[in-house]
MDTraj code that builds the backbone (N, CA, C; nanometers):
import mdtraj as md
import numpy as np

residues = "UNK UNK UNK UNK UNK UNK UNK UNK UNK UNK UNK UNK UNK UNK UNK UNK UNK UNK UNK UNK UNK UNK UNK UNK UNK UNK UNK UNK UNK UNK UNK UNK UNK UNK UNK UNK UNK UNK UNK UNK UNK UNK UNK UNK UNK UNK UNK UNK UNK UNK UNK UNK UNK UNK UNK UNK UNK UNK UNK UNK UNK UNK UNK UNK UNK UNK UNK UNK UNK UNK UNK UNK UNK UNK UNK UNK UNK UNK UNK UNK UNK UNK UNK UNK UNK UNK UNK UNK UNK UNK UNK UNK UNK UNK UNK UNK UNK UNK UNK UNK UNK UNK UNK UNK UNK UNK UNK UNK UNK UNK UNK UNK UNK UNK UNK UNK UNK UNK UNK UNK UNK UNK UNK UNK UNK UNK UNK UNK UNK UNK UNK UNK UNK UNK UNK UNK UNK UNK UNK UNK UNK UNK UNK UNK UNK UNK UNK UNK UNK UNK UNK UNK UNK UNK UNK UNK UNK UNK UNK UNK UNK UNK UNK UNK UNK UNK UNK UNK UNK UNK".split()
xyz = np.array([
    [0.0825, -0.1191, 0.0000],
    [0.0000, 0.0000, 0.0000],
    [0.0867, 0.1252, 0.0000],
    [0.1883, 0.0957, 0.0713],
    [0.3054, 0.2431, 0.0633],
    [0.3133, 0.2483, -0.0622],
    [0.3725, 0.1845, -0.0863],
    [0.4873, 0.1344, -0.2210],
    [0.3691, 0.1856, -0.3515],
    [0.2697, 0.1962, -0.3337],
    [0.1441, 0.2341, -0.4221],
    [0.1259, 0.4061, -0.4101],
    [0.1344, 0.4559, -0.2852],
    [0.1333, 0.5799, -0.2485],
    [0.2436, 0.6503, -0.3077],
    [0.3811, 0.5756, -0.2846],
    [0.4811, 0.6557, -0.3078],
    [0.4816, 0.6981, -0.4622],
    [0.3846, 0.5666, -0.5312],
    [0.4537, 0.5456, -0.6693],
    [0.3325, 0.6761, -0.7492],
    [0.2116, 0.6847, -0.6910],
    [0.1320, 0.7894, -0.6747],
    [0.1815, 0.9118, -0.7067],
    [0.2236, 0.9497, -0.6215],
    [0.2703, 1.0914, -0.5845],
    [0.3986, 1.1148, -0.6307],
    [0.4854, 1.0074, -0.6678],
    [0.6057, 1.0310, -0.7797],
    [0.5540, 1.0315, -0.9228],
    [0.4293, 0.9846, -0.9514],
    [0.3728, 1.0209, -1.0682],
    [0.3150, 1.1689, -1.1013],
    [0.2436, 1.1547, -0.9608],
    [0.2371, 1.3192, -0.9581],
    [0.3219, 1.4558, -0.9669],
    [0.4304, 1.4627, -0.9316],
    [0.5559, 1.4622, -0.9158],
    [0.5672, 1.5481, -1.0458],
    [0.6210, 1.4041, -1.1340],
    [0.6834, 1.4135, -1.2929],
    [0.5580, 1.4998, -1.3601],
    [0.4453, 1.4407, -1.3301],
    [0.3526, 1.5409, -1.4192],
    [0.3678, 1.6700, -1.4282],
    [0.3702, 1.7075, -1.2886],
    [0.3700, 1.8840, -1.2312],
    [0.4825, 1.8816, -1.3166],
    [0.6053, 1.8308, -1.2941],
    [0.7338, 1.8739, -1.3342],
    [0.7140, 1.9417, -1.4586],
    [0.6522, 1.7956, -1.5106],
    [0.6352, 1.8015, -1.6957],
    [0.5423, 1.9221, -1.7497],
    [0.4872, 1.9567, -1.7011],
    [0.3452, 2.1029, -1.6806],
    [0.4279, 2.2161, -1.6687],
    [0.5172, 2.2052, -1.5648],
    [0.5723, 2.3217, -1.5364],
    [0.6703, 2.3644, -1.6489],
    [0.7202, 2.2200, -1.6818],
    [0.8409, 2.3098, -1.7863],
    [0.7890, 2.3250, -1.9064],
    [0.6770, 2.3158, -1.9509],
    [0.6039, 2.3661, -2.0750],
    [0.5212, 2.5054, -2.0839],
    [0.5389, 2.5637, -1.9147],
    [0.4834, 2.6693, -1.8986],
    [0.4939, 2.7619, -1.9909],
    [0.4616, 2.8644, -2.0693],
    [0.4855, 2.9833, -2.1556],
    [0.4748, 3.1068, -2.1025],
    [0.5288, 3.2115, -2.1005],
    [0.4991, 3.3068, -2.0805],
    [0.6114, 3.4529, -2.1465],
    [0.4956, 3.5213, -2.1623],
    [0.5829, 3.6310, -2.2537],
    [0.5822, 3.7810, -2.2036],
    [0.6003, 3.9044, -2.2569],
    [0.6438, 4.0143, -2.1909],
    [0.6201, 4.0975, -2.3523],
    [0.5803, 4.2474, -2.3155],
    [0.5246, 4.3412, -2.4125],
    [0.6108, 4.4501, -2.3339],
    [0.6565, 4.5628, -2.4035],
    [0.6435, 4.7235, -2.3751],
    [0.5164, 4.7915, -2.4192],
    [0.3971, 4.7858, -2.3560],
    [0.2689, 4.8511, -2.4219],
    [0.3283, 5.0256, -2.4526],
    [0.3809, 5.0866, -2.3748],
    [0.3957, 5.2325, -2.4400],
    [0.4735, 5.2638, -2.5701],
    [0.6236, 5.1122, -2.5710],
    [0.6898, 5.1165, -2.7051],
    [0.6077, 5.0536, -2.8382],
    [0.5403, 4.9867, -2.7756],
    [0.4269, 4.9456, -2.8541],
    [0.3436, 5.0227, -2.9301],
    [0.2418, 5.0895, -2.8752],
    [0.1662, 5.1825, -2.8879],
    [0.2201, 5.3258, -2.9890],
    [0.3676, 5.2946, -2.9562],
    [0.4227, 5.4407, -3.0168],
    [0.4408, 5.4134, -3.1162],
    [0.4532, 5.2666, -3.1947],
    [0.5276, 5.2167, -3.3010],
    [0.3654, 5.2219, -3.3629],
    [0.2745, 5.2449, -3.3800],
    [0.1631, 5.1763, -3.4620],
    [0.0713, 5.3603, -3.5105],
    [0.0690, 5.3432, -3.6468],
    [0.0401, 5.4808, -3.7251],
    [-0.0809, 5.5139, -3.6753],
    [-0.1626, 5.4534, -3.6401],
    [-0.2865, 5.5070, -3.5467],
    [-0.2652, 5.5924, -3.4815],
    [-0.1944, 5.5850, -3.3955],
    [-0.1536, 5.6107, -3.2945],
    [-0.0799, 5.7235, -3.2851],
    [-0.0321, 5.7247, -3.3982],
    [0.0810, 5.9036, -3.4227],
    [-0.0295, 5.9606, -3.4898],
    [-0.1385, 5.8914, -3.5851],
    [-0.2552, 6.0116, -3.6341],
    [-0.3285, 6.0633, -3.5233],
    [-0.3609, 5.9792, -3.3815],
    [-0.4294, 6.0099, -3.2822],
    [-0.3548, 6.1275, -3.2426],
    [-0.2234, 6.1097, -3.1915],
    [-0.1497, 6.2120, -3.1506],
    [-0.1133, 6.3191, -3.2131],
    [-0.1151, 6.3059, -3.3179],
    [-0.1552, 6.4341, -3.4388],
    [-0.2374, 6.5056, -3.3777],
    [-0.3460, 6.4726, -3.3970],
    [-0.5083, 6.5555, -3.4116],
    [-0.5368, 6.5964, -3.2501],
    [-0.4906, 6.5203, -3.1340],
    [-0.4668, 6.5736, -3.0632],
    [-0.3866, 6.6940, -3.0278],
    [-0.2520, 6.6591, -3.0968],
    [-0.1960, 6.8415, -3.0973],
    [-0.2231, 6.9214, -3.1526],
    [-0.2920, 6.9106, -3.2542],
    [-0.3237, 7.0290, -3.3448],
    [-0.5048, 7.0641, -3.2698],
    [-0.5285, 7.0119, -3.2012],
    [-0.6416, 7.0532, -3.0929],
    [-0.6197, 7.1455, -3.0042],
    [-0.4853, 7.0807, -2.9442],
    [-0.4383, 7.1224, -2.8427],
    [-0.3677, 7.2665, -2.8606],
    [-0.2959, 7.2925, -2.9281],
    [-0.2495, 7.3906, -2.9950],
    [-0.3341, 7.4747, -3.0647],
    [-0.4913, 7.4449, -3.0987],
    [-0.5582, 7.5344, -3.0984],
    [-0.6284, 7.6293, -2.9442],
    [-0.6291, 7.5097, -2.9023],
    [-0.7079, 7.5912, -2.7378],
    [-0.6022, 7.6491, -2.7090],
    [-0.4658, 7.6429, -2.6862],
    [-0.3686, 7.7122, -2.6585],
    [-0.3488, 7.8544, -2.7029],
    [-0.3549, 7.8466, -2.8163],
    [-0.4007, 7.9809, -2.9055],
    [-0.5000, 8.0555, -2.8349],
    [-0.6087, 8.0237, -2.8638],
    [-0.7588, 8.0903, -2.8024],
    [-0.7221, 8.1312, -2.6640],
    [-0.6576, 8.0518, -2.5959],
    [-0.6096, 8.0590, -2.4177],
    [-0.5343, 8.1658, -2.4174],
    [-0.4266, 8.2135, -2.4867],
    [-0.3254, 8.2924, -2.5162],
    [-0.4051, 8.4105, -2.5517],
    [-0.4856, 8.3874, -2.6188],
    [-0.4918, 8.5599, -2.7025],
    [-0.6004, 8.6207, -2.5693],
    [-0.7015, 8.5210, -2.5130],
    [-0.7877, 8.5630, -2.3864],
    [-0.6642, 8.6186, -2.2691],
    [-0.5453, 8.5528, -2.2603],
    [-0.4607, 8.5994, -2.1329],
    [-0.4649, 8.7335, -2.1724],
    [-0.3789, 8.7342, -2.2984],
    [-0.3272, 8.8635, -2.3510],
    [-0.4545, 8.9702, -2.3310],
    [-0.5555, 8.9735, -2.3781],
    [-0.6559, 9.0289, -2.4034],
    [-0.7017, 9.0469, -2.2019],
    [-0.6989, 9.0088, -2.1282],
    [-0.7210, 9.0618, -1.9895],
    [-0.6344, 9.0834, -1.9306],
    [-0.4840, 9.0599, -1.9674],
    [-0.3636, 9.1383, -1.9188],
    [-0.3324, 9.2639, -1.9700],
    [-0.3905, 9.2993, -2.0770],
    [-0.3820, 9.4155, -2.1118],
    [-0.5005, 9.5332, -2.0280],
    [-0.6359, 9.4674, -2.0384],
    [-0.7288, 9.5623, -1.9469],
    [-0.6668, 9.5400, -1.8594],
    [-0.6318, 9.4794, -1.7634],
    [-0.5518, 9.4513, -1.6284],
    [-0.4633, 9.6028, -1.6361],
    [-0.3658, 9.5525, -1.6640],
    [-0.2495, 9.6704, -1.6853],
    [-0.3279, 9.8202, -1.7219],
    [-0.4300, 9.8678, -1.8314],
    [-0.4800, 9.9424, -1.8529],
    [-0.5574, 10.0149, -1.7047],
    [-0.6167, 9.9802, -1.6339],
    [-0.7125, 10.0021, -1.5299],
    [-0.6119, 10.0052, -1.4103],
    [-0.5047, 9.9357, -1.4607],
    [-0.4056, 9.9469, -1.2769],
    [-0.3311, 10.0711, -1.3109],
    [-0.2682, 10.1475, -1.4304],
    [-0.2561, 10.2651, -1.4492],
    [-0.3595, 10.3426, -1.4362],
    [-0.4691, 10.3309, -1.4792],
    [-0.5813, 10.4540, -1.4394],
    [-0.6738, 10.4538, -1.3436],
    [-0.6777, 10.4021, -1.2464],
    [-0.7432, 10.3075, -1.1059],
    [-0.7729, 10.4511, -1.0124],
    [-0.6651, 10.5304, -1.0341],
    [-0.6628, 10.6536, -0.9179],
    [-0.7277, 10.7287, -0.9805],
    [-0.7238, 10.7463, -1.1138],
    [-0.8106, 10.8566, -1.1739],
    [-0.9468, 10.8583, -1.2302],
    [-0.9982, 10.7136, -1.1954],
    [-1.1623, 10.6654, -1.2510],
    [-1.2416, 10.7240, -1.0986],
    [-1.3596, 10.7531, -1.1896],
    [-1.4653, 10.7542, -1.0519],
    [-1.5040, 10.6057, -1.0304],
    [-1.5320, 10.6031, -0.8934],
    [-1.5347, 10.4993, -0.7953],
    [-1.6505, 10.3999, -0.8520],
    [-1.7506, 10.4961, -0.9622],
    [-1.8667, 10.3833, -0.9961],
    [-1.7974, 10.3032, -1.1646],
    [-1.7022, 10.3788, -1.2113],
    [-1.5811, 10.3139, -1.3031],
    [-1.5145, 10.2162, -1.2815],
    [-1.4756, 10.2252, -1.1599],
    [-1.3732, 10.1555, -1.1214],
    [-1.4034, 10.0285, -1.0866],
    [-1.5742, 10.0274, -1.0276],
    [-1.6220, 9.9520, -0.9844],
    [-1.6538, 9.8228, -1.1037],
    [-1.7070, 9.8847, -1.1813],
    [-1.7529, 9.8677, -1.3264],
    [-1.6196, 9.7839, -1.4025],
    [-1.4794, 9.8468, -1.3844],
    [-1.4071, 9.7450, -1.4631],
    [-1.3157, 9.6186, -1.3744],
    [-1.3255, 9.6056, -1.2419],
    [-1.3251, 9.5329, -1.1378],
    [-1.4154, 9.4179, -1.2060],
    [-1.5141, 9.4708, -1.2209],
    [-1.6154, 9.3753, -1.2358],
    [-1.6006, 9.2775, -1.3601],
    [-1.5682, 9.3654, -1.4764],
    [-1.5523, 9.3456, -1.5706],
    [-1.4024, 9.2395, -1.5817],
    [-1.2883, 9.2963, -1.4744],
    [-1.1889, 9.2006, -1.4846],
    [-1.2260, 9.0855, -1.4709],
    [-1.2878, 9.0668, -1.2922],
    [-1.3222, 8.9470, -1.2560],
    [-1.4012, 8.8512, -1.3715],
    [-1.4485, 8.8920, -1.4065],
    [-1.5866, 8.8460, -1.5120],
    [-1.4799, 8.7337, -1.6552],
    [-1.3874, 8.7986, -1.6819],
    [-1.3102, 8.7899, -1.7586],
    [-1.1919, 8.6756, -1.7044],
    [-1.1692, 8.6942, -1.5911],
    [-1.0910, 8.5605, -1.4822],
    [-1.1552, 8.4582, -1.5038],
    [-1.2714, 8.4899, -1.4939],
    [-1.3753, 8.3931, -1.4600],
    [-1.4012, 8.2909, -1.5929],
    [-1.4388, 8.4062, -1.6720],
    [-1.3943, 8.2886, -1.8116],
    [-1.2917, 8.2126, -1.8754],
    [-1.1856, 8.2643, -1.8449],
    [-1.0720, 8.2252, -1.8547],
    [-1.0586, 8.0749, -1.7623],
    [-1.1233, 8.1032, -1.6655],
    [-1.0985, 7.9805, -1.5660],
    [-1.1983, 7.8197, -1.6184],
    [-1.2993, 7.9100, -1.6621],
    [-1.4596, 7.8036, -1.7502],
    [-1.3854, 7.7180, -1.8826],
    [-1.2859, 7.7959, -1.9470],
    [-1.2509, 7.7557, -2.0648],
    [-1.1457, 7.6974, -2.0508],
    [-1.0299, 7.6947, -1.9409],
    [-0.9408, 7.6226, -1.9205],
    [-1.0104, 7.4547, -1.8590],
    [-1.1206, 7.4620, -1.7524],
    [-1.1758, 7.3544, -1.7537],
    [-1.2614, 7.2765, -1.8823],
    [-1.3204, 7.3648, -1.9037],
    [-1.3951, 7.2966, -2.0618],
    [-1.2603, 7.2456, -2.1651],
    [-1.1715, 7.3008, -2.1958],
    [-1.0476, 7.2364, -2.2705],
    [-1.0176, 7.1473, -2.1897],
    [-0.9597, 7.1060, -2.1127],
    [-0.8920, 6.9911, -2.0416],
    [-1.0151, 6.8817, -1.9997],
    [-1.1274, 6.8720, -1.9668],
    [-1.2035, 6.7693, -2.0241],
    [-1.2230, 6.7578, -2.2194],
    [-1.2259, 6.8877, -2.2347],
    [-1.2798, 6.8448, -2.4275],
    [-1.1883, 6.7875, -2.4536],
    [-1.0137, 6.7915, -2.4213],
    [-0.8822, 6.7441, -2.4402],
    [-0.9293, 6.5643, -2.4037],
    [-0.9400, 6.5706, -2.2663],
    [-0.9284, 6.3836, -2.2238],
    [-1.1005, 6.3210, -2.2610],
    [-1.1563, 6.3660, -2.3208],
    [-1.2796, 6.3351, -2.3964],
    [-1.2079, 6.3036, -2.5286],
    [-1.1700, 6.3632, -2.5983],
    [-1.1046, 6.3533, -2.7491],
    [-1.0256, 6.2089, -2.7380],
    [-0.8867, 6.2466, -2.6259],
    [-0.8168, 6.1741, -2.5842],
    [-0.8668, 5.9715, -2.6191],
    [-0.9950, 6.0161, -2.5530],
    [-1.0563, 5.8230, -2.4555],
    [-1.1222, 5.8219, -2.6204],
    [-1.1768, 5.9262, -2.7355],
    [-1.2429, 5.8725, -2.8161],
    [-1.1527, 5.8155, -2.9346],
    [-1.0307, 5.8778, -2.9172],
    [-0.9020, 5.8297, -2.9865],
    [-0.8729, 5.7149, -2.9941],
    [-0.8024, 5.6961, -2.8515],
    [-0.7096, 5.5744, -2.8035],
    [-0.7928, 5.4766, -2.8024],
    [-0.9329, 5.4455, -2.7736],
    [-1.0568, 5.3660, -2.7513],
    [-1.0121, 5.2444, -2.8503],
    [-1.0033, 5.2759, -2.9511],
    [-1.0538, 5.1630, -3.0392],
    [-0.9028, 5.1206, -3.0565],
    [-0.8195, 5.1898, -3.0611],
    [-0.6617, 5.1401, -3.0643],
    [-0.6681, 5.0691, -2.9029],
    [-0.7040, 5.0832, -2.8244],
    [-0.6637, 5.0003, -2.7150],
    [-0.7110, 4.8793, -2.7247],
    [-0.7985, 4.8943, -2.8301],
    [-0.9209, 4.7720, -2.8174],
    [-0.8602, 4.6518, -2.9011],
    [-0.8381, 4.7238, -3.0411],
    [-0.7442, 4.6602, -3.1440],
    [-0.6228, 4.5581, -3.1035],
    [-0.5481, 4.6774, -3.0171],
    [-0.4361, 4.5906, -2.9183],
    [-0.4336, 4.5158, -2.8723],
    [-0.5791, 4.5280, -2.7663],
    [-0.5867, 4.4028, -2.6807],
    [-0.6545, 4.2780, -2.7199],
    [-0.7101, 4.3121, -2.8471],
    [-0.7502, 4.1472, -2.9462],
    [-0.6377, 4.1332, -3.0403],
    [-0.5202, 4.1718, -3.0530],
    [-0.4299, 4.1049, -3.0924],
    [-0.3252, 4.0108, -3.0033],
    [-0.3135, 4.1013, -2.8637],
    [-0.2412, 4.0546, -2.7641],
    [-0.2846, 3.9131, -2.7305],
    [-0.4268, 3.9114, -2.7172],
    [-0.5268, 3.7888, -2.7052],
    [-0.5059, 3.6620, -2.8445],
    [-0.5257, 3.7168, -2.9294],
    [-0.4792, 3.6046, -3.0375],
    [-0.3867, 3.5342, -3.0062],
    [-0.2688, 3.6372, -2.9861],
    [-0.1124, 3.5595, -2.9844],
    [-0.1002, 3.4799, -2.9017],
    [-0.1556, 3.5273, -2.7726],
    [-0.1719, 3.4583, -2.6597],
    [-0.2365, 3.2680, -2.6677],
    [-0.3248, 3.3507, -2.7066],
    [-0.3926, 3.1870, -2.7347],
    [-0.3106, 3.0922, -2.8683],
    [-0.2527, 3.1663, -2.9659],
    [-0.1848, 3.0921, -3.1134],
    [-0.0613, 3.0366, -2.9701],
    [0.0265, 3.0928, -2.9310],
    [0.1307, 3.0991, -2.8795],
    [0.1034, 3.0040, -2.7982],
    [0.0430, 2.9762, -2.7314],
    [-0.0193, 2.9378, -2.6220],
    [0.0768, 2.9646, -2.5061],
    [0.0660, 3.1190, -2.4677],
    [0.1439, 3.1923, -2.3478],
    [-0.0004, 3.1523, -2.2209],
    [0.1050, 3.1172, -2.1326],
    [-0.0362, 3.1656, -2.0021],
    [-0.0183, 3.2844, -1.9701],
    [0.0666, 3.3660, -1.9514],
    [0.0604, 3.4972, -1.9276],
    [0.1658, 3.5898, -2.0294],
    [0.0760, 3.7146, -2.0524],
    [0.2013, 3.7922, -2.1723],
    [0.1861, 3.9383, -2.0494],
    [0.2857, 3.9566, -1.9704],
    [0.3383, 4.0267, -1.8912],
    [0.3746, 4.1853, -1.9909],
    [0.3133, 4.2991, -1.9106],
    [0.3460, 4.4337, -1.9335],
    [0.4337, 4.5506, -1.8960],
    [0.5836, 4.5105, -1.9649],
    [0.6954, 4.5805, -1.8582],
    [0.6887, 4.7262, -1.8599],
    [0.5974, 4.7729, -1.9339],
    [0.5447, 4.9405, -1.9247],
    [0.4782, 4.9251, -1.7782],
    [0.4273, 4.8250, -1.7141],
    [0.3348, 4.8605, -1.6035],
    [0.3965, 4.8996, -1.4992],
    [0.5433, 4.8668, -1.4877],
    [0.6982, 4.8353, -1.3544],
    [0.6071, 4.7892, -1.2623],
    [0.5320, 4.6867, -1.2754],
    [0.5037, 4.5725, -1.1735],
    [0.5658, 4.4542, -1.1542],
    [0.5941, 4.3554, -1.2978],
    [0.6965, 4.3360, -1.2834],
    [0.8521, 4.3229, -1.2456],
    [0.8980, 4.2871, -1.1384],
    [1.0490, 4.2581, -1.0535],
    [1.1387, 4.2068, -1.1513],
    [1.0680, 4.0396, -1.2142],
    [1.2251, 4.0191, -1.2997],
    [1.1193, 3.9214, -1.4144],
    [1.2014, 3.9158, -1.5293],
    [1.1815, 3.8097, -1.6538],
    [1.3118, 3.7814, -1.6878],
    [1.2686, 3.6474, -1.7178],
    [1.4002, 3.5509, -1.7692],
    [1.3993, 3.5843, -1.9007],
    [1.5496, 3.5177, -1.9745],
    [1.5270, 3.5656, -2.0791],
    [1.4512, 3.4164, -2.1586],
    [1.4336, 3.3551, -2.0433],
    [1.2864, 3.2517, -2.1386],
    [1.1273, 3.3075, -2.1518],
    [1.1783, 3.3979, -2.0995],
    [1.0144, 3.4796, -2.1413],
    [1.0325, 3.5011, -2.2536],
    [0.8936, 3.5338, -2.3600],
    [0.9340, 3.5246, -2.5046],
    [0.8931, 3.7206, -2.5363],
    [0.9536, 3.7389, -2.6118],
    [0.9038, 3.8854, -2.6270],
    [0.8198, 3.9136, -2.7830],
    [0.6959, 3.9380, -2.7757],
    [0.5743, 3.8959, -2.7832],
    [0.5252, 4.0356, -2.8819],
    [0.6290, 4.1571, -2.7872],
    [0.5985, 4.2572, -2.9532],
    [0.5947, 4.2060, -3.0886],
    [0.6397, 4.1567, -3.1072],
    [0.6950, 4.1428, -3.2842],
    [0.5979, 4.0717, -3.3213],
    [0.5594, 3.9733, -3.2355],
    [0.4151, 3.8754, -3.3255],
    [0.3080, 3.9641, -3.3096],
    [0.2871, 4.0607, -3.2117],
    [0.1484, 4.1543, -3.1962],
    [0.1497, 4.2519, -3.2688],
    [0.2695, 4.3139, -3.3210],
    [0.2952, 4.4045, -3.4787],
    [0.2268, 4.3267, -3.5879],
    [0.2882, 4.2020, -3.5552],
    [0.2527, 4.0996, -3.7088],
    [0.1230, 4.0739, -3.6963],
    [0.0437, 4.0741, -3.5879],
    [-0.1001, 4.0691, -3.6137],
    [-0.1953, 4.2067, -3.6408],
    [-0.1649, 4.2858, -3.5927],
    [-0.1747, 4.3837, -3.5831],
    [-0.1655, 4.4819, -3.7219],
    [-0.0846, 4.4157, -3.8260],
    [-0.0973, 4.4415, -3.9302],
    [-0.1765, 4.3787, -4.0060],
    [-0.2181, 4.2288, -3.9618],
    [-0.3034, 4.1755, -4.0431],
    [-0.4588, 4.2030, -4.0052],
    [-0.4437, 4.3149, -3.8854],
    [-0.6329, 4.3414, -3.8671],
    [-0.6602, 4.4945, -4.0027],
    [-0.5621, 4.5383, -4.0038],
    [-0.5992, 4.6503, -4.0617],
    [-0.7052, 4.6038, -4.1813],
])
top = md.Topology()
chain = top.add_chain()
for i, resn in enumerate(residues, 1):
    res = top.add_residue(resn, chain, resSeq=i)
    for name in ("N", "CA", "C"):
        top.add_atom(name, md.element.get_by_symbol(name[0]), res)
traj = md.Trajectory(xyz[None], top)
């Protein structure tokens, strides 16, 4: 009955062994990734040339209330008090928009942003998935994430087949 147990669990043993050393697993740079694929520089295109428009518009509004600014702090002593009151008001008013439109850009910015990257993330991650399963990796590890501590160099590096699919979704 030992001699049955032992022979058991030395079977068990070799199996695990044999499991283990067939394990797969691979490793991506998603940001070197991402940078390499023309989507992805048209996304970032159209994003700067967005961006560089609100910048503009942002700029010429500074300019445009740094100048009343400056205008009214030279003549401040010499306005009547219901003037003065009047372009106070008028500054603030003008802060104030300035402040509405810097928030409205920086959501319209990461709104644009998520409607961009959306479908490229999506793309990515059903190619990553293909390979995964063709490859048959149990895990394809993301060294953009620095969660990762260490990979061997038996990890397989997994960019180059997710380019190669990745060209064949287009």
């Amino acid at each position: 009955m030992k001699n049955i147990f032992l022979s058991i669990v030395a079977l068990l043993i070799a199996t695990i062994s044999i499991e283990a050393q067939n394990l797969k697993f691979a490793h991506i740079d998603s940001q070197k990734l991402v940078a390499q694929l023309d989507e992805f520089k048209q996304a970032q295109q159209k994003m700067d040339t967005e961006s560089n428009k609100i910048r503009e518009q942002m700029q010429t509004m500074q300019t445009e209330f740094q100048t009343k600014y400056n205008d009214y702090v030279t003549k401040a002593d010499s306005l009547p008090e219901v003037v003065r009151q009047v372009r106070e008001q008028e500054l603030q008013e003008m802060q104030q928009r300035i402040q509405v439109m810097q928030q409205a850009a920086g959501q319209s910015l990461q709104q644009m942003e998520a409607k961009l990257l959306q479908p490229i993330m999506d793309k990515i991650q059903t190619a990553i998935d293909e390979v995964g399963k063709e490859q048959g990796f149990i895990y394809i590890y993301n060294l953009s994430s620095q969660v990762i501590l260490y990979h061997s160099e038996q990890s397989v590096d997994a960019e180059p087949l997710i380019l190669a699919k990745l060209a064949t979704m287009k």
